[in-house]
N, C-alpha and C positions, 0 to 999 in steps of 0.2 A: 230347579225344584229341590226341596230339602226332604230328607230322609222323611221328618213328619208330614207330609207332604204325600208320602208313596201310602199311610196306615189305612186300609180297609176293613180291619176286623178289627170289633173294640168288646173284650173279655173284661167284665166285673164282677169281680167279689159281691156278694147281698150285702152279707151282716156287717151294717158298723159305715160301711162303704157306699150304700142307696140304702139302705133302713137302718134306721134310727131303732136298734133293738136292747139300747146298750139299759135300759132301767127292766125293761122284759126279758133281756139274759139274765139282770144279776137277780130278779125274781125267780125265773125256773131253775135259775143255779145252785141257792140259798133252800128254794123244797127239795130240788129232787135229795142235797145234799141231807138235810132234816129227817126227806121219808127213809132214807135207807141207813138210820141211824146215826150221822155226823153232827157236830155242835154248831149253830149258827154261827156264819161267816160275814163280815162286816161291806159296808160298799170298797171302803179304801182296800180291803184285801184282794173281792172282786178284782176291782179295775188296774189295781197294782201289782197284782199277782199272775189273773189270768194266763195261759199262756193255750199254743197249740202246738202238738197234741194233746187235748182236754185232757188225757187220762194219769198226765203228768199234774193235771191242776186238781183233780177230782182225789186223785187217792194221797194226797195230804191230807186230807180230810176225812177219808172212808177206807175201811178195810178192801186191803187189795184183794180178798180173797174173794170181794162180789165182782162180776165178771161184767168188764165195761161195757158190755152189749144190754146188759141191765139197767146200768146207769146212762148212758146215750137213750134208750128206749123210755126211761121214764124222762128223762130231760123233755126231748119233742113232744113226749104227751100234754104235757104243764104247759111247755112253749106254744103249742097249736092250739091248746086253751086260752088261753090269754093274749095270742097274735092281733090282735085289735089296738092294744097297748103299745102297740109299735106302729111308726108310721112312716113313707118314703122322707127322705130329706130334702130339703128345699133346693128347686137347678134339677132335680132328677129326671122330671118326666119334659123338661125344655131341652136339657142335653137330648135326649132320645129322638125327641121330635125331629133336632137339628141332623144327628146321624140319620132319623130314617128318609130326611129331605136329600140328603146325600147319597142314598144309597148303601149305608155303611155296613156288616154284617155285625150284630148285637149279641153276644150272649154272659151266658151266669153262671157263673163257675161256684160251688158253693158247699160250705162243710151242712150247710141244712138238708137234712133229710128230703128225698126230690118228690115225694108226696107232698111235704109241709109247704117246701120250697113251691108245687105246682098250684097250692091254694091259694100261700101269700099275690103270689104274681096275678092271678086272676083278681084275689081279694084289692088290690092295689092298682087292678085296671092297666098293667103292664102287659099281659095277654093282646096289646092292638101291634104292639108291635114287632110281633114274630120273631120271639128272644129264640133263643137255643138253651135250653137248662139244662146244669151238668149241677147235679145237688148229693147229699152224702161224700163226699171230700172228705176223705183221711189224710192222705201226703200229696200234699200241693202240687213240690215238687216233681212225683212220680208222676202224677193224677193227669197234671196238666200236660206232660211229653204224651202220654196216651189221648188225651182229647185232643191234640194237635194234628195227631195221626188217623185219627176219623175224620175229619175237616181237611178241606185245604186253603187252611191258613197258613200261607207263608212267613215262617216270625220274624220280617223285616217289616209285614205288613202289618204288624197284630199288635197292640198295646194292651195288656194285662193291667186292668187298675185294681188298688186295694186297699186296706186301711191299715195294715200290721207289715212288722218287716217279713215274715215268714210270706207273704203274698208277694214281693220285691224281690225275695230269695228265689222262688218257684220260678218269677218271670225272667229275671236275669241268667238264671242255669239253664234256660230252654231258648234263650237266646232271642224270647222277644221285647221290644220296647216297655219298660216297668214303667208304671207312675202309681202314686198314693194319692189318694184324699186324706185327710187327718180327720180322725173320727177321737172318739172319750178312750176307745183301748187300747191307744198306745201315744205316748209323746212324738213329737217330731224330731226331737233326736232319737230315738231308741228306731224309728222311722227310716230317719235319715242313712242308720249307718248301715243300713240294706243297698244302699246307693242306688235310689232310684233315678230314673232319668228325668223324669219331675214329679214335682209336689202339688198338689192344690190344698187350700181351705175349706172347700166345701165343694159339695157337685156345681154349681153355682158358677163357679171357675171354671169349672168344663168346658160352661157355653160356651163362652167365647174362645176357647182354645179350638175347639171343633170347627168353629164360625172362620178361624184364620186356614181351615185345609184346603181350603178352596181359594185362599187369598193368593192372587198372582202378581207379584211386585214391580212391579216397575224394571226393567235390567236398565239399568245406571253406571256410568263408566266415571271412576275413582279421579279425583279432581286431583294436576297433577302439581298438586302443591300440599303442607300438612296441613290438616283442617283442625285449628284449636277449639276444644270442644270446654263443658263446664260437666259436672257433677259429685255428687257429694253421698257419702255414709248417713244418713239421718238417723240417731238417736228418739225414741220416745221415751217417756217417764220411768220403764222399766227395765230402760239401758236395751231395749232391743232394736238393733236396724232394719231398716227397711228396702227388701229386693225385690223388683218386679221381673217379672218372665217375659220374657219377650221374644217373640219370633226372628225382627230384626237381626239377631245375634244368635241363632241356633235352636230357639228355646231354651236358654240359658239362662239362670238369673244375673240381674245387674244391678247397679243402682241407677237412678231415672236420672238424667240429666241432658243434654243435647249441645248445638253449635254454637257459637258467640254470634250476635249480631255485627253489619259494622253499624261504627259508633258507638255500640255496647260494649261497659266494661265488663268483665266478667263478673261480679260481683250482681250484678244487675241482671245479666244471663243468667246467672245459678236462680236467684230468684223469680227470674218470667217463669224459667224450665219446669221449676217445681209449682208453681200456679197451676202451668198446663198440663202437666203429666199426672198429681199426684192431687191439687186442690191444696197442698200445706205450705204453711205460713214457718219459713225459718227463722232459729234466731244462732247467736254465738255461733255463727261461721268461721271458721280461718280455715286458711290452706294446708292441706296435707302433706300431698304428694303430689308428683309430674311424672305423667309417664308417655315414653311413646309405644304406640301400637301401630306396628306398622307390617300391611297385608295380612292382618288377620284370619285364617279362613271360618273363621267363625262368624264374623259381618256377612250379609246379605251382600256387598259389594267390597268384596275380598281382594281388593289393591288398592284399596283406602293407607294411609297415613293419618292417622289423628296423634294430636300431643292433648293429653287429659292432666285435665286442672283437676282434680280430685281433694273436694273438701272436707274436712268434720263438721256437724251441725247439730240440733236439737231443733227438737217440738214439741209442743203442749200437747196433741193429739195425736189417736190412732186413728182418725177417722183419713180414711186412702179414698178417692175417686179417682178410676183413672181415665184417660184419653184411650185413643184406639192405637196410642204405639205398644203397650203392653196389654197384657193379657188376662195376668193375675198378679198376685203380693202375697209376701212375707213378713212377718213380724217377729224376725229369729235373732237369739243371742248369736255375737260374732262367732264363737267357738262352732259352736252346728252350723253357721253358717257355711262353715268351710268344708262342711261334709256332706251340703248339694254339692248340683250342677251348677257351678257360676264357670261364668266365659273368664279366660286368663286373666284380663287387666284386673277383674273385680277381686276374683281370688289372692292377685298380688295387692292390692289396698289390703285387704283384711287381712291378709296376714300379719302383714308390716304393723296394723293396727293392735290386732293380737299379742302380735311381740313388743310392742311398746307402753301399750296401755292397759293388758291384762296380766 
């Protein structure tokens, strides 16, 4: 059983992370800044600027000498007016179902106000599933070592999600399992380089991340010969590749690819592989590199020997389906690529790619 495997307590950020509040922030961001005398602020300053601690974002804008507790107080007022405006994100309330099928303990860790925060969660029909709310959040960081200490939440057992790196930060100093969804306030590199342990797209990816805790593999004994395998870097149109996460390999990203048939050349393999795993249709293949990986302990049956054909390719499309060997996908420039979690072999391809091609 793998570490992901042991998580019982699953800790989420609200804003940005399961509500979609990012046009209903830069609204009560944009008045409260208006009513207490500041000049209108733009969306790109908003979403590019933001940061947290808010008091660092607010007083560029406003005389320090109004006292933040002013300006936090009128903010939730505007915000709890207008909280309508804002809605769960899509995968939120199927994730939840999936953990409370499991048994899992749920809670919401949150810089909202825990009045605002106890309307929204009723307003939003989250109330069925007997969250734990932890709302008004100043220092993550701090915040979160103290809510761990009310609870016993073991942080081997706990996975902290979030949408900003300062939520990665809080969770990786407290020592329990980090992951981000990618939300509008903040890129995924700026994401990335919090070093979370994974990434998702949207809550959506959740599900079936959650759906594999329960999956019990097969125990399989490592075939005592190398097993030549096929897979490839896939390019789309705006030069970004494509990594799936997958449990197989730690929850690691990789790129999708798999065994040779016999009879099958590899060329032929790369292209079934990617049929079955991804739905894409490749073109301008050639060979990269060769590598061998051998007893991995990052594979699911860690005394494997594989020699990897590793390709370059392209696609017309972003459009990903995948099979039940992966989880989730990425659509990341190589450079942030390298600043997840990818398993050994993937990170030596990209690199090598890096160094030669960028």
């Amino acid at each position: 059983m793998g570490p992901m495997q042991h998580l019982q307590h699953f800790i989420f950020d609200f804003a940005g992370t399961l509500f979609d509040d990012a046009e209903l922030s830069f609204f009560a961001t944009q008045e409260t800044i208006l009513r207490l005398g500041g000049e209108k602020i733009s969306r790109e300053v908003f979403f590019n600027k933001f940061t947290i601690p808010a008091e660092t974002f607010y007083y560029r804008f406003l005389d320090k000498k109004i006292p933040f507790s002013e300006i936090n107080s009128l903010y939730f007022q505007i915000y709890t007016e207008f909280a309508v405006k804002g809605s769960l994100r899509p995968g939120v309330i199927e994730a939840f179902e999936e953990l409370k099928r499991q048994k899992k303990t749920i809670s919401i860790f949150s810089t909202i106000a825990e009045p605002v925060l106890k309307k929204l969660v009723d307003f939003l029909h989250l109330d069925r599933f007997h969250l734990i709310l932890k709302g008004g959040v100043i220092n993550k960081e701090v915040e979160l070592s103290a809510f761990l200490k009310i609870y016993p939440f073991k942080p081997a057992q706990t996975l902290y999600v979030g949408d900003m790196d300062i939520d990665v930060l809080a969770g990786n100093r407290n020592g329990v399992v980090s992951g981000a969804i990618l939300s509008r306030y903040q890129s995924l590199n700026k994401v990335a380089q919090a070093k979370p342990k994974i990434v998702w797209n949207s809550p959506i990816d959740l599900i079936e991340f959650v759906k594999t805790l329960e999956k019990r593999r097969e125990v399989k004994k490592a075939k005592p010969y190398p097993v030549v395998t096929v897979g490839a870097l896939v390019f789309n149109q705006k030069k970004e590749c494509l990594l799936i996460l997958t449990d197989k390999w730690g929850y690691t990203f990789a790129i999708p690819g798999g065994k040779i048939d016999k009879d099958e050349t590899s060329m032929d393999a790369l292209l079934r592989e990617f049929r079955e795993e991804t739905e894409l249709t490749l073109k301008e293949t050639s060979l990269f590199m060769v590598q061998d990986c051998i007893r991995s302990d990052e594979f699911y049956v860690p005394e494997s020997h594989f020699i990897f054909l590793n390709y370059i390719a392209r696609t017309d499309t972003q459009h990903v389906v995948l099979n039940d060997e992966a989880q989730s996908f990425l659509w990341v420039h190589p450079k942030d690529a390298l600043l997840l979690n990818l398993n050994h072999p993937t990170r030596l391809l990209i690199e090598k790619y890096v160094t030669t091609h960028l």
